[in-house]
mmJSON file of the N, C-alpha and C atoms, coordinates in Angstrom:
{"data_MODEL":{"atom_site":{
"group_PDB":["ATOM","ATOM","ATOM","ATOM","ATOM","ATOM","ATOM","ATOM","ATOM","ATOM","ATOM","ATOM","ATOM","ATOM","ATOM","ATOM","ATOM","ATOM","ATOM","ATOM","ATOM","ATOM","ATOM","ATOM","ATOM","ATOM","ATOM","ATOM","ATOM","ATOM","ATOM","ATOM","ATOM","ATOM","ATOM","ATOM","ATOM","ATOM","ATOM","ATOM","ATOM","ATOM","ATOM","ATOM","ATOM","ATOM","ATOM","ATOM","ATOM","ATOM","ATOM","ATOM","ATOM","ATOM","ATOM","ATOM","ATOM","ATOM","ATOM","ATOM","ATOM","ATOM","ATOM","ATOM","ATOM","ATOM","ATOM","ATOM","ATOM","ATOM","ATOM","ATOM","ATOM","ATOM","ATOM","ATOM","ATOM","ATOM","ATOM","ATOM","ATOM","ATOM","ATOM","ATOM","ATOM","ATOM","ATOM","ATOM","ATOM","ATOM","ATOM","ATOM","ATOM","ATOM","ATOM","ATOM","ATOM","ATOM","ATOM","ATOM","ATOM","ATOM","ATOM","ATOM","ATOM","ATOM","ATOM","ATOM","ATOM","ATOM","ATOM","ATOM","ATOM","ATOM","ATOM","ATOM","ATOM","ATOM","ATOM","ATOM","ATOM","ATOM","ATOM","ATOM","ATOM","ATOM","ATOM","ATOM","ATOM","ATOM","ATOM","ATOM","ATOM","ATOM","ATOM","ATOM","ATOM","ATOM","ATOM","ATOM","ATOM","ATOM","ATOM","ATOM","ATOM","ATOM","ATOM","ATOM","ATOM","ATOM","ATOM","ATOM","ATOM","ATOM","ATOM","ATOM","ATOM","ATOM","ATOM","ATOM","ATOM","ATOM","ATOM","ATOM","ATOM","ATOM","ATOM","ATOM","ATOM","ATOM","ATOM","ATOM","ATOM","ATOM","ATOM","ATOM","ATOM","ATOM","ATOM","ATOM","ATOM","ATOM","ATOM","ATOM","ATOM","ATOM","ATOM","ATOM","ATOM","ATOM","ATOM","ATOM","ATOM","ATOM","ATOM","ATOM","ATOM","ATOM","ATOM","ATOM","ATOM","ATOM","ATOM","ATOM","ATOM","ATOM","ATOM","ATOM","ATOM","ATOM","ATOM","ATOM","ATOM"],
"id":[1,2,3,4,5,6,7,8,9,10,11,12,13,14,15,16,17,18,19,20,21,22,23,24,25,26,27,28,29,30,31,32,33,34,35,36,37,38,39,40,41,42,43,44,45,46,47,48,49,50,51,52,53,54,55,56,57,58,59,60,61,62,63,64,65,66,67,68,69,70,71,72,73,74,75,76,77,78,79,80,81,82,83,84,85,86,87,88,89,90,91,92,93,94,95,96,97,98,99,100,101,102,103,104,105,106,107,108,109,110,111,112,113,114,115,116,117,118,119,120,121,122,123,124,125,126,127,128,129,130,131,132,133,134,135,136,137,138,139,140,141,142,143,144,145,146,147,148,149,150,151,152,153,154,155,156,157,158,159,160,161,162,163,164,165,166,167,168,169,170,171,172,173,174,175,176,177,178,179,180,181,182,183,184,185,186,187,188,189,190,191,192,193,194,195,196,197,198,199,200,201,202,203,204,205,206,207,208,209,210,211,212,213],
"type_symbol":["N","C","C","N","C","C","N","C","C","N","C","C","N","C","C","N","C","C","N","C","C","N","C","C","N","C","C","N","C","C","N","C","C","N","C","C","N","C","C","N","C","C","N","C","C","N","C","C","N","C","C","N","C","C","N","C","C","N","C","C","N","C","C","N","C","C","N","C","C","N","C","C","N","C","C","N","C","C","N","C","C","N","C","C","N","C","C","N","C","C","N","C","C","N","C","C","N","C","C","N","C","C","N","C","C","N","C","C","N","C","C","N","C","C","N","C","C","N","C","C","N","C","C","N","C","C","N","C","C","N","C","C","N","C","C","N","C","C","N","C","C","N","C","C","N","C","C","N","C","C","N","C","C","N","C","C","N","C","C","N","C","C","N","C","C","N","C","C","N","C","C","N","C","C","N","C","C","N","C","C","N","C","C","N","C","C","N","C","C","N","C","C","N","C","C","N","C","C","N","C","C","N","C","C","N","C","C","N","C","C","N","C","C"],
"label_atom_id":["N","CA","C","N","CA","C","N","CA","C","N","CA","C","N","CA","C","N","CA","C","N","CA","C","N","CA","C","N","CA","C","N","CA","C","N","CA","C","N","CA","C","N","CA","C","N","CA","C","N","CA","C","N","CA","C","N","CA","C","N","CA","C","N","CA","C","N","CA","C","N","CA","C","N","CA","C","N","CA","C","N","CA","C","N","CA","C","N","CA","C","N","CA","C","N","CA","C","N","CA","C","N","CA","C","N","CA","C","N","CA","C","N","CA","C","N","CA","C","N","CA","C","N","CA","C","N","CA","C","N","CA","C","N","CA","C","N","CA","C","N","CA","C","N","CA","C","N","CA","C","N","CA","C","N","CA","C","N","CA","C","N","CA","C","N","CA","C","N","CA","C","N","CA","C","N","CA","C","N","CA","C","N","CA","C","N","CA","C","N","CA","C","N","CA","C","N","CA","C","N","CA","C","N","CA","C","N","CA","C","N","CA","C","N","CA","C","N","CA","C","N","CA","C","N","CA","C","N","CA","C","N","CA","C","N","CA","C","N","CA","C","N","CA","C","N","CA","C"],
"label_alt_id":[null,null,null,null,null,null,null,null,null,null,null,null,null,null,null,null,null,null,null,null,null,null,null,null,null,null,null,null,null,null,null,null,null,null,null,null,null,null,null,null,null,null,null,null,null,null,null,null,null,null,null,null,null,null,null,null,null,null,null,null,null,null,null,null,null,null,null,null,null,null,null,null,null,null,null,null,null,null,null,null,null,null,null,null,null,null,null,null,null,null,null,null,null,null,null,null,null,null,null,null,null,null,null,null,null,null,null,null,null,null,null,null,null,null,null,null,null,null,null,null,null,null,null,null,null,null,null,null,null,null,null,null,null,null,null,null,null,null,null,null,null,null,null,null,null,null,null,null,null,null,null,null,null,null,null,null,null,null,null,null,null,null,null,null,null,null,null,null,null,null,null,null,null,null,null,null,null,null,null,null,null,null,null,null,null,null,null,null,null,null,null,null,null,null,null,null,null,null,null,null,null,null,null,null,null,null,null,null,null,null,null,null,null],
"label_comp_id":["UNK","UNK","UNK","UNK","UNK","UNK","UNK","UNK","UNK","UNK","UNK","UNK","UNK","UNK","UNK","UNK","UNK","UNK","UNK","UNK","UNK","UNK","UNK","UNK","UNK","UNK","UNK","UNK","UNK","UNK","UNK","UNK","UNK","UNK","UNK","UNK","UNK","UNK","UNK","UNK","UNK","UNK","UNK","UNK","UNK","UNK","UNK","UNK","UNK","UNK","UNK","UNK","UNK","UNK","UNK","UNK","UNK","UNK","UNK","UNK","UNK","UNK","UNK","UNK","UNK","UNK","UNK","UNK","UNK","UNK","UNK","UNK","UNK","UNK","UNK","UNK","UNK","UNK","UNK","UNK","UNK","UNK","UNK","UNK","UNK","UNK","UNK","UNK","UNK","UNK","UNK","UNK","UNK","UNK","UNK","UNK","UNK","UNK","UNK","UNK","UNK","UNK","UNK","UNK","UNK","UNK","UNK","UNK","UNK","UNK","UNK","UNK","UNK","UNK","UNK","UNK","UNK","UNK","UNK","UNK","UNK","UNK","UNK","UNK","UNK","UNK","UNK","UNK","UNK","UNK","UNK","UNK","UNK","UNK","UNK","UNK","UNK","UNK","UNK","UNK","UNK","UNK","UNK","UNK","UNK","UNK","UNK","UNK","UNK","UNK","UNK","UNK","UNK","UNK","UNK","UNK","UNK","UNK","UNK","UNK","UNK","UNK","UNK","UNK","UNK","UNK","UNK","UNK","UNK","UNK","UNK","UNK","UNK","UNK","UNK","UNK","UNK","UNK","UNK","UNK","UNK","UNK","UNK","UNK","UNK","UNK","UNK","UNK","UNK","UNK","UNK","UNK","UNK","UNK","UNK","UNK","UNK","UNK","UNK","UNK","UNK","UNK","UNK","UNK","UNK","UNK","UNK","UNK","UNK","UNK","UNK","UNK","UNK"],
"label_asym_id":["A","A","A","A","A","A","A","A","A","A","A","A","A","A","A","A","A","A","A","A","A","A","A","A","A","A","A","A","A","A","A","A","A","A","A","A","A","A","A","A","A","A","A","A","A","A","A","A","A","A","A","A","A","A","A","A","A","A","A","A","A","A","A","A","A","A","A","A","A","A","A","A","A","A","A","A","A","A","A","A","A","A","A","A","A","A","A","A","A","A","A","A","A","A","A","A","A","A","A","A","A","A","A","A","A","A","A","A","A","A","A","A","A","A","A","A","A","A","A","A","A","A","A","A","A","A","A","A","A","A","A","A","A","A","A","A","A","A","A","A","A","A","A","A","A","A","A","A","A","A","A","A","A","A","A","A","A","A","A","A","A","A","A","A","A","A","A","A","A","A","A","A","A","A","A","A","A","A","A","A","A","A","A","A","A","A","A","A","A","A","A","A","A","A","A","A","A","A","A","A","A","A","A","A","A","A","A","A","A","A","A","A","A"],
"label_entity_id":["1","1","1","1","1","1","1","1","1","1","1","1","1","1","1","1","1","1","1","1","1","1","1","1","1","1","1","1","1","1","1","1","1","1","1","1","1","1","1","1","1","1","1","1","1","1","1","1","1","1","1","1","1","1","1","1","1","1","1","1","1","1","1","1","1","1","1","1","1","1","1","1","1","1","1","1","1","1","1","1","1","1","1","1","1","1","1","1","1","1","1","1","1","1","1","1","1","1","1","1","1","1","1","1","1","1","1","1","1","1","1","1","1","1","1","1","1","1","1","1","1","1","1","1","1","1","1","1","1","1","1","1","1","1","1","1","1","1","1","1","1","1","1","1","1","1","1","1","1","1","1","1","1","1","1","1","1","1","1","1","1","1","1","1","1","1","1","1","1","1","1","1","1","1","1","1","1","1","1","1","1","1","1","1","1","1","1","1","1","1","1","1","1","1","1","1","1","1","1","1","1","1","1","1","1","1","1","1","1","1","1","1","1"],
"label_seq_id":[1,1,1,2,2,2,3,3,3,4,4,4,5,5,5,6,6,6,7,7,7,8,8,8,9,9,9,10,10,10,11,11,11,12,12,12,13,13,13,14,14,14,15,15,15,16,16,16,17,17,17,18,18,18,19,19,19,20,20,20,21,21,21,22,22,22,23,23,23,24,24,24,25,25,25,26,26,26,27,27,27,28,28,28,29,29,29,30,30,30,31,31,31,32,32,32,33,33,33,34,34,34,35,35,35,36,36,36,37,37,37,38,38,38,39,39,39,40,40,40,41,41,41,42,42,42,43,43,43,44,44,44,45,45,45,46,46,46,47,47,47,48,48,48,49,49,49,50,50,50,51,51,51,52,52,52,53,53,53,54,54,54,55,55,55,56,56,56,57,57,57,58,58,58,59,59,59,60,60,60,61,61,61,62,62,62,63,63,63,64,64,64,65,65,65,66,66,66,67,67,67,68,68,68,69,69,69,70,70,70,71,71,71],
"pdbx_PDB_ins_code":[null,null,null,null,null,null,null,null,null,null,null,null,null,null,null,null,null,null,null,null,null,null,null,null,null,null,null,null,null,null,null,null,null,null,null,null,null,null,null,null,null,null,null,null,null,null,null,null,null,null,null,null,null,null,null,null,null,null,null,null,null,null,null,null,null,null,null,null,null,null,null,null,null,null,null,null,null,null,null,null,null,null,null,null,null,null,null,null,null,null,null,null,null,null,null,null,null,null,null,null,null,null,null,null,null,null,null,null,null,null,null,null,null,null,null,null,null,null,null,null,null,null,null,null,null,null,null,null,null,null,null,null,null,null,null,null,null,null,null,null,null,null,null,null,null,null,null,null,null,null,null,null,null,null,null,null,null,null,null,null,null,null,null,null,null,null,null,null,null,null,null,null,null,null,null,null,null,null,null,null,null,null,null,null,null,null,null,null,null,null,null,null,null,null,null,null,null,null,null,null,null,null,null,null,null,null,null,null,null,null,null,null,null],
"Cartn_x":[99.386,100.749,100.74,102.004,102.194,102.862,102.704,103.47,104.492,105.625,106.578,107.395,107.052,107.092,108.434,109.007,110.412,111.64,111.334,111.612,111.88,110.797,110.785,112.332,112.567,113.189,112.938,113.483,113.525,112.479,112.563,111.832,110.456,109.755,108.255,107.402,106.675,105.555,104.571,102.98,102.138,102.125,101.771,101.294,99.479,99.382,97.927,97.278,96.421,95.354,94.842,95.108,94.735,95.495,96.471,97.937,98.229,96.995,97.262,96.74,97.202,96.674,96.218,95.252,95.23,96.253,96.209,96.503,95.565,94.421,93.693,94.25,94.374,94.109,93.691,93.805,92.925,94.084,93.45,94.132,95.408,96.198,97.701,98.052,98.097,98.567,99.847,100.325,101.498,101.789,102.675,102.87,104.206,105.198,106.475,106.752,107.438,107.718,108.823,109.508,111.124,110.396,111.646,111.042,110.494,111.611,111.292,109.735,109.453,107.367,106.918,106.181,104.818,103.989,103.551,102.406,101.791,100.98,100.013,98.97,98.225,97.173,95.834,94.856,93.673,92.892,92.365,91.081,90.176,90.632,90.356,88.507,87.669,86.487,85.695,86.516,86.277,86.044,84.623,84.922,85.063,85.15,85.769,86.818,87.752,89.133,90.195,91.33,92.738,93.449,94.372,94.928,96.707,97.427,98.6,99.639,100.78,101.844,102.981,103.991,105.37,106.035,107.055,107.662,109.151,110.184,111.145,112.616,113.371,113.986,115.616,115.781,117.281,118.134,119.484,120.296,121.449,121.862,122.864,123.767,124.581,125.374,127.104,126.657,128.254,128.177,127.01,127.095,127.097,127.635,127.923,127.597,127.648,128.043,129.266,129.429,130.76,131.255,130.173,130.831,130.99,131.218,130.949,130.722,129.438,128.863,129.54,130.148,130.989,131.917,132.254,134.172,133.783],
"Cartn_y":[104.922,105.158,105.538,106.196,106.463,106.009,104.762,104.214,104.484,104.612,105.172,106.551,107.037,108.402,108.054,107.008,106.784,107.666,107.81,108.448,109.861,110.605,111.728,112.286,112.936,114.028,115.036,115.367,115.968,117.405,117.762,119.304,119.376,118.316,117.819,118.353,119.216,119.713,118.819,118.93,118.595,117.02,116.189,115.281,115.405,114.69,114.851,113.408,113.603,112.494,111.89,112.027,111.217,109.795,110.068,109.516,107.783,108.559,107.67,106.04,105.101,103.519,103.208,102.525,101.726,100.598,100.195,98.927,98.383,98.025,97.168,95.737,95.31,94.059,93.52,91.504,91.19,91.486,90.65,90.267,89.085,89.653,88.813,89.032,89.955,90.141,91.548,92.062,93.109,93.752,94.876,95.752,96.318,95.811,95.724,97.212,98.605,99.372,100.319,100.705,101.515,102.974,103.186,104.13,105.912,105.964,106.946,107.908,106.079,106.391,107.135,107.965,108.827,108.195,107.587,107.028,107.613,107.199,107.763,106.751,107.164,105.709,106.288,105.848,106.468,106.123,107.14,107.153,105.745,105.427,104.284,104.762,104.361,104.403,103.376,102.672,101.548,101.609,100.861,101.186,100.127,99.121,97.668,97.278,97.707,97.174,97.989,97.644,98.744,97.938,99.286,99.398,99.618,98.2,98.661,98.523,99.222,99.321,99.117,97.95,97.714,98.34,99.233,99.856,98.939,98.652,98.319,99.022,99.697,100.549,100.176,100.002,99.528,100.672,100.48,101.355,100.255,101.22,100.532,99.925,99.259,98.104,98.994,100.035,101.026,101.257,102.162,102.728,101.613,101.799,101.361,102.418,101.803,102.719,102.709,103.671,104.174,103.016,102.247,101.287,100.041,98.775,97.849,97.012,96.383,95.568,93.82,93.785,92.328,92.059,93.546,92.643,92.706],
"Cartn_z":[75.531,75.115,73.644,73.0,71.585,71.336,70.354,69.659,68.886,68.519,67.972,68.675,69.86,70.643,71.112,71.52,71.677,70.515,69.615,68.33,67.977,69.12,68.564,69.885,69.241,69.454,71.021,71.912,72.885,73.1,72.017,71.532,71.248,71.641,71.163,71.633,71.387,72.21,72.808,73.17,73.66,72.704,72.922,71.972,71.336,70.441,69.774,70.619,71.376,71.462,70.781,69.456,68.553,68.291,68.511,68.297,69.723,70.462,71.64,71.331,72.135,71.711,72.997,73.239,74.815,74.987,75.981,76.636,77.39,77.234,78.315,78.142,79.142,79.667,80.475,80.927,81.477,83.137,84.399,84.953,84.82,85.706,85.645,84.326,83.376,82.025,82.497,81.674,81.92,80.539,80.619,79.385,79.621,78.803,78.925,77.764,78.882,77.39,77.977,76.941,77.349,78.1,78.63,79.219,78.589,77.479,76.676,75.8,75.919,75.519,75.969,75.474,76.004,76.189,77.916,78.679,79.043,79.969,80.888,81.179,82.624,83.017,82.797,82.351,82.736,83.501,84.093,84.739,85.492,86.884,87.245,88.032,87.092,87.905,88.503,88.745,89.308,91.031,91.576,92.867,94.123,93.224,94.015,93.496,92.706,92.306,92.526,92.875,92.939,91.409,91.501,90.4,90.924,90.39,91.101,89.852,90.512,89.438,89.719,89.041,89.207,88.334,88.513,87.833,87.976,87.025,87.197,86.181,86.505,85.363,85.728,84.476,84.163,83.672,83.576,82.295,81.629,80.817,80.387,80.999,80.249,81.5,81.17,80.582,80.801,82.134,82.142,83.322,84.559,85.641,86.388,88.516,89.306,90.628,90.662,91.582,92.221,93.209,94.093,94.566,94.13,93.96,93.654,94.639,94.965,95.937,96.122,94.527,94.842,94.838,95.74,95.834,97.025],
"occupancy":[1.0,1.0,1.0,1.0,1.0,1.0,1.0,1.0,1.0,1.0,1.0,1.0,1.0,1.0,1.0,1.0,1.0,1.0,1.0,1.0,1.0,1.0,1.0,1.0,1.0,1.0,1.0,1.0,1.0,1.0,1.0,1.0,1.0,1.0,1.0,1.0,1.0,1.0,1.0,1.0,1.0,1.0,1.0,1.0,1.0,1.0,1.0,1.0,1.0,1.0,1.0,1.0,1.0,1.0,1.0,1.0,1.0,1.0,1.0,1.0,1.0,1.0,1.0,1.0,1.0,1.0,1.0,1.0,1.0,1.0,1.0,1.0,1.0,1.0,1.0,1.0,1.0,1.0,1.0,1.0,1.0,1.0,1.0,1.0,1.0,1.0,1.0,1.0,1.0,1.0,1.0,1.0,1.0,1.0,1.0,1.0,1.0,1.0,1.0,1.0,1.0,1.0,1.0,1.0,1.0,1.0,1.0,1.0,1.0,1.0,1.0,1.0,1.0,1.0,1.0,1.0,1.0,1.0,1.0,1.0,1.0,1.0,1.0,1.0,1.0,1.0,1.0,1.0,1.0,1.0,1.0,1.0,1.0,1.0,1.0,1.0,1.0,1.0,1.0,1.0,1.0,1.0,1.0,1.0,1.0,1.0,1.0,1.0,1.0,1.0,1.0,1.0,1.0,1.0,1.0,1.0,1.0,1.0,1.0,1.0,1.0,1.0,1.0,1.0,1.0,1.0,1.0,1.0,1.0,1.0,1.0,1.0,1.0,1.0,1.0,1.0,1.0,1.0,1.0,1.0,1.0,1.0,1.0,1.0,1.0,1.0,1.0,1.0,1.0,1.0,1.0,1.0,1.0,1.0,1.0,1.0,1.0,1.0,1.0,1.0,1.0,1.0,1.0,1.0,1.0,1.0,1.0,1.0,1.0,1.0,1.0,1.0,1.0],
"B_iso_or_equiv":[0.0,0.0,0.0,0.0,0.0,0.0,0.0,0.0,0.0,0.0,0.0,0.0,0.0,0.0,0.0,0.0,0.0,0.0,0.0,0.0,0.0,0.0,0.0,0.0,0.0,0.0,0.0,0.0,0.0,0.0,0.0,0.0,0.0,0.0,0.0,0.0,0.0,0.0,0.0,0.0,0.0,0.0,0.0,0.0,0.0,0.0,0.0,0.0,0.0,0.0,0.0,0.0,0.0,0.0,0.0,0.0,0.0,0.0,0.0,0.0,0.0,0.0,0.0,0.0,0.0,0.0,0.0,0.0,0.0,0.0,0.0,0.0,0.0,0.0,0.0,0.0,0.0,0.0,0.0,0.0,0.0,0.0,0.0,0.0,0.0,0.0,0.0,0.0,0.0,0.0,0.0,0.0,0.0,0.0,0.0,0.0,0.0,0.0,0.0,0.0,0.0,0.0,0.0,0.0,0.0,0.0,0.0,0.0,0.0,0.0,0.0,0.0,0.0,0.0,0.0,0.0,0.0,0.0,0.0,0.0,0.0,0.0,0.0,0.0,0.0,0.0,0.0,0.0,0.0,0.0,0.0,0.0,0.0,0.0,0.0,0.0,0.0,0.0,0.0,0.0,0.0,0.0,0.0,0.0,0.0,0.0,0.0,0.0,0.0,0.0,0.0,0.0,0.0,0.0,0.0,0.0,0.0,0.0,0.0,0.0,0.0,0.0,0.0,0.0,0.0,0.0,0.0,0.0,0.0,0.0,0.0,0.0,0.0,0.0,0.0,0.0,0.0,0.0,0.0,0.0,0.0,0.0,0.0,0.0,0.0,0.0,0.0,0.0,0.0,0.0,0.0,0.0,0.0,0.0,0.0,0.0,0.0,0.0,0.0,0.0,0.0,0.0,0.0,0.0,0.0,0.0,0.0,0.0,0.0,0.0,0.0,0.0,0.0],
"pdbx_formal_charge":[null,null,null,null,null,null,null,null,null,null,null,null,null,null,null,null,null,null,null,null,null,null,null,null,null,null,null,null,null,null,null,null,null,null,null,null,null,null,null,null,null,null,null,null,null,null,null,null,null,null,null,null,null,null,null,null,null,null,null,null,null,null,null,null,null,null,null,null,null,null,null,null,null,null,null,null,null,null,null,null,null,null,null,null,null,null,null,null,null,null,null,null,null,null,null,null,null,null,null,null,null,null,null,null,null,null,null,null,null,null,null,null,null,null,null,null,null,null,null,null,null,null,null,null,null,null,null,null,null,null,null,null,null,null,null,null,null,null,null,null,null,null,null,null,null,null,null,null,null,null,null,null,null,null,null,null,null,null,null,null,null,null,null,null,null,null,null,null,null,null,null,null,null,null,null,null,null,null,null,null,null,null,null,null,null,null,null,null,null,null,null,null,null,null,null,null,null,null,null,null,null,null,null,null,null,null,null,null,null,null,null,null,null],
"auth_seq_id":[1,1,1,2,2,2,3,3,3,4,4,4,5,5,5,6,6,6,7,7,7,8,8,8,9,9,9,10,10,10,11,11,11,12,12,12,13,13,13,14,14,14,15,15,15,16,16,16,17,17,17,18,18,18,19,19,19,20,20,20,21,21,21,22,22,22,23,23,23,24,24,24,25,25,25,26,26,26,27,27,27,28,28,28,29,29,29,30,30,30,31,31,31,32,32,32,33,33,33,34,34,34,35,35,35,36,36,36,37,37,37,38,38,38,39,39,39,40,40,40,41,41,41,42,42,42,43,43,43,44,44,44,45,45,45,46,46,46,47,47,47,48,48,48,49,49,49,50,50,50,51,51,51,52,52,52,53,53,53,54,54,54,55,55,55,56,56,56,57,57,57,58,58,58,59,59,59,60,60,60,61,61,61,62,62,62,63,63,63,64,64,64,65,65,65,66,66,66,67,67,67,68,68,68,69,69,69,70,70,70,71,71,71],
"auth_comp_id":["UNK","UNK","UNK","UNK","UNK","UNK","UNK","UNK","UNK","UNK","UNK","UNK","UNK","UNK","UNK","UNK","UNK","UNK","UNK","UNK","UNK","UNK","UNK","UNK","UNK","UNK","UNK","UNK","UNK","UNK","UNK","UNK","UNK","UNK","UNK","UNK","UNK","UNK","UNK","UNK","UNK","UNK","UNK","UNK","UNK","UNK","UNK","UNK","UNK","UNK","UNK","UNK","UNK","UNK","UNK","UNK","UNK","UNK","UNK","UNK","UNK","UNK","UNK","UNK","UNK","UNK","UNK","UNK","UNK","UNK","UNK","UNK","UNK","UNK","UNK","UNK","UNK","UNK","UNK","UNK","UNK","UNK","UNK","UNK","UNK","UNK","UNK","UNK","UNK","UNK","UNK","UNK","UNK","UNK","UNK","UNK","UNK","UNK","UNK","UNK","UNK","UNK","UNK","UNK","UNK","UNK","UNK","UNK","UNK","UNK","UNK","UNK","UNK","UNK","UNK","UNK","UNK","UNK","UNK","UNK","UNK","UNK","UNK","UNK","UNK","UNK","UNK","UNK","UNK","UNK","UNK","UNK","UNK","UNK","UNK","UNK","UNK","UNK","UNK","UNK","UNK","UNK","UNK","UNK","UNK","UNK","UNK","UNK","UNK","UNK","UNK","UNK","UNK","UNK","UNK","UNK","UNK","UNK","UNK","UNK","UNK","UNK","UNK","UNK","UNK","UNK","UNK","UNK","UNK","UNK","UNK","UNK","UNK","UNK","UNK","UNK","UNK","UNK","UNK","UNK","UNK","UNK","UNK","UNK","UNK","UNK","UNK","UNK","UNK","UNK","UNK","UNK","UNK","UNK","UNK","UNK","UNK","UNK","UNK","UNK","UNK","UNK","UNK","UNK","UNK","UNK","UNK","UNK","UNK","UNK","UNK","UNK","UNK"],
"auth_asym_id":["A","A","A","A","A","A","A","A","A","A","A","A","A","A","A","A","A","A","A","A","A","A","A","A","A","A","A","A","A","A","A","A","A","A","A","A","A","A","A","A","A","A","A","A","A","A","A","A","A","A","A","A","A","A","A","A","A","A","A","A","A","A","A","A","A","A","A","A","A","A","A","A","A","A","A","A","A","A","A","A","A","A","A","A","A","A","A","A","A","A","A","A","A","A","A","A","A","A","A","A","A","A","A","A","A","A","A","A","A","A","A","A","A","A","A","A","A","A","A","A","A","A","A","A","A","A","A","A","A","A","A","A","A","A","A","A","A","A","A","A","A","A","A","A","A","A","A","A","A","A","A","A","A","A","A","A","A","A","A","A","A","A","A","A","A","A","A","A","A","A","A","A","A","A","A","A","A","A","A","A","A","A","A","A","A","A","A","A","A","A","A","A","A","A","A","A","A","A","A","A","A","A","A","A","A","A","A","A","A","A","A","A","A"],
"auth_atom_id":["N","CA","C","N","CA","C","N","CA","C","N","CA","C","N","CA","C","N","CA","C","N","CA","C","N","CA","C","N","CA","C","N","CA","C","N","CA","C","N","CA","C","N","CA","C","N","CA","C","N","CA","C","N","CA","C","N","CA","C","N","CA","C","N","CA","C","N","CA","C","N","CA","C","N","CA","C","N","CA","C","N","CA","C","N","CA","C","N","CA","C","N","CA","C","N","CA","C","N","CA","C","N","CA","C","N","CA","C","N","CA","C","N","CA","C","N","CA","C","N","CA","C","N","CA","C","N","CA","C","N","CA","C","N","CA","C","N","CA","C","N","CA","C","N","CA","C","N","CA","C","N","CA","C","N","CA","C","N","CA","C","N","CA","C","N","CA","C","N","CA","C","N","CA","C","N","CA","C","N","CA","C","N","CA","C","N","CA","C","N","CA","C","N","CA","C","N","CA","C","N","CA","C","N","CA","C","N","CA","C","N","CA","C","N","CA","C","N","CA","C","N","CA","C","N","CA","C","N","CA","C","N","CA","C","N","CA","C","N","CA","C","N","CA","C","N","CA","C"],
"pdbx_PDB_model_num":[1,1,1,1,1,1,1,1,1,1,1,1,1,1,1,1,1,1,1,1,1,1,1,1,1,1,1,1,1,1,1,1,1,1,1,1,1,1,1,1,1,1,1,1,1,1,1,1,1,1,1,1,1,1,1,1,1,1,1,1,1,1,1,1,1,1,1,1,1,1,1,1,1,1,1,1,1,1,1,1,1,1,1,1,1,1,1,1,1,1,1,1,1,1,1,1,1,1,1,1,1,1,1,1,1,1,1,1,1,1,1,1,1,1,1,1,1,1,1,1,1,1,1,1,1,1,1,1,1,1,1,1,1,1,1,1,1,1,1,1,1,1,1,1,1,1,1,1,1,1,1,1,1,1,1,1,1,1,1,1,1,1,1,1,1,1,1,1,1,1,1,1,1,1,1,1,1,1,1,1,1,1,1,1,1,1,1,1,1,1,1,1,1,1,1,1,1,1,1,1,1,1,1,1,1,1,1,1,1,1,1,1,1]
}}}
């Protein structure tokens, strides 16, 4: 991920690989980040382990649905 990439501006070209940070961790650990970041996963060469991913995405609490489930 790039740290600070939430920031830039819509108009951004390619990013620099230089710029990139890891995230390793161990098992049962996690990486909590907005969605705006410039991510990406790398390269699983692993050939006895899976690699899984929970994605969970929110919005603002303006926005709302069209229906409302609790009335």
């Amino acid at each position: 991920m790039i740290v600070g990439s939430h920031l830039w501006g819509d108009d951004r070209g390619p990013a620099d690989p230089s710029l990139c940070s890891t995230a390793e961790m161990e098992k049962g650990d996690a990486v909590v980040i907005m969605g705006s970041i410039w991510h990406g996963a790398g390269t699983n060469i692993t050939t006895d382990e899976r690699r899984n991913i929970y994605s969970l995405h929110m919005v603002k609490g303006t926005y709302r649905s069209d229906e409302n489930q609790m009335l």
